[in-house]
C-alpha positions as CSV (number, residue, x, y, z in Angstrom):
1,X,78.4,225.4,148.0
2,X,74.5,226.5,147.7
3,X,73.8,229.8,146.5
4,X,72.0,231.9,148.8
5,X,68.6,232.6,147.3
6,X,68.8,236.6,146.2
7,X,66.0,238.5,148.6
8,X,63.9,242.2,147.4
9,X,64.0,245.0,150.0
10,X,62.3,244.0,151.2
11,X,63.3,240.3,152.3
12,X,60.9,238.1,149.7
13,X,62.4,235.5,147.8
14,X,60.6,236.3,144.4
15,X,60.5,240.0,142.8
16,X,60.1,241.3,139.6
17,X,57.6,240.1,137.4
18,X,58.1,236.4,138.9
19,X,54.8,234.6,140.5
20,X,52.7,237.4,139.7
21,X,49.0,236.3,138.1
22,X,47.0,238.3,135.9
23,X,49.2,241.0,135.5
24,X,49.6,240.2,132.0
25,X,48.6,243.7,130.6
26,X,50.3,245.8,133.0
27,X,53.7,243.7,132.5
28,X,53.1,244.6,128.4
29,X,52.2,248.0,129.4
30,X,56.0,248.2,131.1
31,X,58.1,246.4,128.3
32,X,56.2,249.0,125.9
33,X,57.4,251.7,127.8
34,X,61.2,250.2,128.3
35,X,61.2,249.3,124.7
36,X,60.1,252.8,123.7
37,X,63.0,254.4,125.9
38,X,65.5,252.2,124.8
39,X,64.4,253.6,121.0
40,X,65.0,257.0,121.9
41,X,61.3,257.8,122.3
42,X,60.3,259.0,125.8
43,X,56.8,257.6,127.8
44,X,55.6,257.3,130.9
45,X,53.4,254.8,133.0
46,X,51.4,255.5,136.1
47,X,50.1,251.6,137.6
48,X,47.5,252.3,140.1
49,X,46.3,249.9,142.6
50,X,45.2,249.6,146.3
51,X,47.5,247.9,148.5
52,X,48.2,244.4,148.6
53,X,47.8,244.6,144.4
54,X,51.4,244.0,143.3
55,X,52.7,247.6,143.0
56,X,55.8,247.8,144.0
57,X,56.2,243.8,142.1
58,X,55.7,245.4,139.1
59,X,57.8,248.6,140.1
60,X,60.8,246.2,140.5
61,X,59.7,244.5,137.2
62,X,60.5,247.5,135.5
63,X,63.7,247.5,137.3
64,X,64.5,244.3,136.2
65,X,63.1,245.0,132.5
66,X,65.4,248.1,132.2
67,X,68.7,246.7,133.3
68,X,67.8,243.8,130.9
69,X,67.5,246.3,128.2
70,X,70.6,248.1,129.0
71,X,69.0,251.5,130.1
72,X,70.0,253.6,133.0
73,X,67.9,253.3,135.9
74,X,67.1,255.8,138.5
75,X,65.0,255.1,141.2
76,X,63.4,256.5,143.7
77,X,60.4,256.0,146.2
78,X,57.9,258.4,148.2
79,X,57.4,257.0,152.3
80,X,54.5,258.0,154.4
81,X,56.8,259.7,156.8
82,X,58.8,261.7,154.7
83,X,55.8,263.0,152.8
84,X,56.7,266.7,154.5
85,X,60.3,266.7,153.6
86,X,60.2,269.4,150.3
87,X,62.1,268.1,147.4
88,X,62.6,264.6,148.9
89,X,62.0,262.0,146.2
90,X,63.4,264.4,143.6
91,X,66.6,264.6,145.7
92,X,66.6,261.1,145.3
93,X,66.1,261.5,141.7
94,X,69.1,263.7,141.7
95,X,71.3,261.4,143.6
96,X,71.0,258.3,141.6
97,X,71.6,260.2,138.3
98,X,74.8,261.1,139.6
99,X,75.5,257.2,141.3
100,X,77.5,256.5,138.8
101,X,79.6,259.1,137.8
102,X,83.1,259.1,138.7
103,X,84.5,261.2,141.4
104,X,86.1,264.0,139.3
105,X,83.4,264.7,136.7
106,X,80.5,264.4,140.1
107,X,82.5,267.1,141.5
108,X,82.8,269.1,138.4
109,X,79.5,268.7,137.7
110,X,78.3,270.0,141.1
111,X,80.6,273.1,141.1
112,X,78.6,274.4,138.0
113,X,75.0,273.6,139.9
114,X,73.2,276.2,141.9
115,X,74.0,276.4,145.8
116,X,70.1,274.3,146.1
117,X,71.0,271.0,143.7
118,X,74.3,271.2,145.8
119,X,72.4,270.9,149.2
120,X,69.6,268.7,147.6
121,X,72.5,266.1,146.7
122,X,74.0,266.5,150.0
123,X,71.9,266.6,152.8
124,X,68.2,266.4,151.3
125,X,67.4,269.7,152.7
126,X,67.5,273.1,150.8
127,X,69.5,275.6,153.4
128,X,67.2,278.7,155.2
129,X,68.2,280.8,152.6
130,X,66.4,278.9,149.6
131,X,63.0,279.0,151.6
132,X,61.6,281.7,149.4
133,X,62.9,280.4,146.1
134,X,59.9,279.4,143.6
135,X,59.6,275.5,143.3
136,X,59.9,276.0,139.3
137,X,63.3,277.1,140.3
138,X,64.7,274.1,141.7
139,X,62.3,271.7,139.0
140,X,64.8,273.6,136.6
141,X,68.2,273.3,138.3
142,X,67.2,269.1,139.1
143,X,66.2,268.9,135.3
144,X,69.4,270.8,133.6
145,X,71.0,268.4,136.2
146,X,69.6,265.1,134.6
147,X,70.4,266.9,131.4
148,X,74.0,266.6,132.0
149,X,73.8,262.9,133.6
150,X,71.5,261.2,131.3
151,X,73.6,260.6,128.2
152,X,72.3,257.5,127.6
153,X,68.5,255.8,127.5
154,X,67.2,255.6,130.7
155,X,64.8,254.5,132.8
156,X,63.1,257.1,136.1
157,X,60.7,254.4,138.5
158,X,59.3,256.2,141.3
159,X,57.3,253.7,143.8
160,X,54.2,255.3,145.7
161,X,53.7,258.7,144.6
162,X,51.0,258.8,147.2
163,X,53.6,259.7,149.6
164,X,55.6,261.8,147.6
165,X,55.8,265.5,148.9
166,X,54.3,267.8,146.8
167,X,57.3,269.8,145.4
168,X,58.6,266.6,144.3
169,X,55.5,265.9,142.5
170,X,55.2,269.5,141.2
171,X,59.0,268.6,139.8
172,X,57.5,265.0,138.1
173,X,54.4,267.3,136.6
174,X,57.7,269.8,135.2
175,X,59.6,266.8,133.8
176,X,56.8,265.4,132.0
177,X,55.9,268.9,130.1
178,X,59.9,268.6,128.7
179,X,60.4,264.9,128.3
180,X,61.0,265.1,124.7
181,X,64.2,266.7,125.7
182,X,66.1,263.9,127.7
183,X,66.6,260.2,127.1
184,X,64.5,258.9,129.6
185,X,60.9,257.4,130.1
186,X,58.9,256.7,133.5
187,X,57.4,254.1,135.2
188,X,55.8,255.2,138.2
189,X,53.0,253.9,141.3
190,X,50.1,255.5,143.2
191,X,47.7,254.0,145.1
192,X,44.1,255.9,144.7
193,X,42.6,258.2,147.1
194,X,45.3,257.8,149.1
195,X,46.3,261.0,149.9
196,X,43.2,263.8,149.5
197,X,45.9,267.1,150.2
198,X,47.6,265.7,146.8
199,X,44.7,264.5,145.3
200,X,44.9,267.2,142.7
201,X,48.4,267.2,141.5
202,X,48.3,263.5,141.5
203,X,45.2,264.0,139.4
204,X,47.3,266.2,136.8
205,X,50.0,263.6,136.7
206,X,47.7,260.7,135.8
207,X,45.8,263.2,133.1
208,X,49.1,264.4,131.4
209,X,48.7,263.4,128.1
210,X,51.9,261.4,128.2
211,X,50.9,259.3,130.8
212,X,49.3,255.8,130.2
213,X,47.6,255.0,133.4
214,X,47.0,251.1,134.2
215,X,44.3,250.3,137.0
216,X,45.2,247.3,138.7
217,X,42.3,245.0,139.6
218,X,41.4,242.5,142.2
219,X,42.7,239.0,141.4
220,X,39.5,236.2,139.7
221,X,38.8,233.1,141.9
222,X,41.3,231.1,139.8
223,X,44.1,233.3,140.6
224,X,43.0,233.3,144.3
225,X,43.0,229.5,144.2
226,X,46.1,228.8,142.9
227,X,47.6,231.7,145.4
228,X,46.1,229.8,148.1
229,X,46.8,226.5,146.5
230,X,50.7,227.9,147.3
231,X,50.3,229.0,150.7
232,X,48.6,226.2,152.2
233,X,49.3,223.0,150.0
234,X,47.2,220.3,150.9
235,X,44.8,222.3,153.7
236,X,43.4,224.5,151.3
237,X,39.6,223.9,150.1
238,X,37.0,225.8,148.0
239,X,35.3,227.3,150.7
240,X,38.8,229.0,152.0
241,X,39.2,230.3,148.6
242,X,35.6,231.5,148.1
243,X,36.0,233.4,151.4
């Protein structure tokens, strides 16, 4: 019996790193970064690109890369309509350090973690009472949390921090400053100019001085051909590709 072709998230056939052209630098860029981690030495990557560039490809390269590798991988991705939810992505984060972690030692684990990585973890939501608490607060309690998951090399991917909330960010920012203390290196995506209220903080991320940042550009004519080439077989023409 025929395997059923394996489809992304999004329901395409290929992921990953396959059929992408002239992406060469930015797929070195990632194994540098998932070789460093799997070393012991912690990086990070920000790709940027305007839609339709291969983002979230490469995203789930680094996926790929880091299970292949042997690391951990937590992942997590910001969404245009969830951009107001505080603490979203980075309740995400939480989560998936704690996917695999047995039932006992996840339960022992959140017993000793403040009353807000309790209800991050649970519902998503911080409860009425943790509305005043100071963002730094909760950064903390999700990095001593990731502390205690991460005892192995791992890798954190975050897809479209354009839509990340900004508390979220503000915890990526608080990560970064102390990433030298866990076993983990990033790979993260942003489109530019996408979101002007978080232009700034998204500004600080890509200027942290551990952050590589890797501009995606448009694809050359040959690259164009041969995508068209695919798509249309036998009806495509210079003058399609040219326009």
């Amino acid at each position: 019996m025929a395997v059923e072709e394996a489809h992304d998230r999004r329901g395409r056939r290929t992921r990953g790193s396959s059929g992408l052209l002239e992406r060469e630098a930015t797929l070195r860029a990632i194994d540098e970064v998932l070789d460093s981690a799997r070393g012991g030495v912690a990086s990070a990557l920000v790709i940027m690109g305007h839609p339709g560039m291969g983002k979230t490809r490469l995203y789930e390269a680094s996926l790929d890369g880091a299970r292949g590798r042997g690391l951990k991988v937590l992942r997590a991705a910001g969404a245009e309509l969830e951009q107001n939810l505080a603490f979203g992505v980075a309740a995400q984060i939480a989560r998936a350090s704690l996917a695999d972690i047995g039932d006992s030692d996840r339960r022992a684990l959140l017993d000793e973690a403040p009353s807000l990585v309790r209800a991050l973890v649970g519902s998503g939501l911080l409860e009425s009472d943790h509305g005043t608490r100071p963002d730094l607060a909760v950064s903390h309690a999700l990095f001593a949390l990731l502390g205690e998951t991460l005892d192995t090399p791992g890798l954190l991917a975050i897809d479209d921090l354009q839509w990340c909330d900004a508390a979220s960010l503000e915890f990526v920012l608080y990560l970064l400053q102390r990433l030298d203390e866990l076993p983990v290196s990033l790979v993260m995506t942003g489109r530019p100019g996408a979101h002007a209220q978080l232009g700034e903080i998204l500004d600080l991320i890509a200027a942290h001085p551990r952050v590589r940042v890797e501009p995606l550009t448009p694809l050359g004519s040959r690259a164009v051909a041969e995508l068209v080439q695919q798509a249309l077989g036998s009806r495509a023409n210079a003058k399609l590709v040219q326009t």
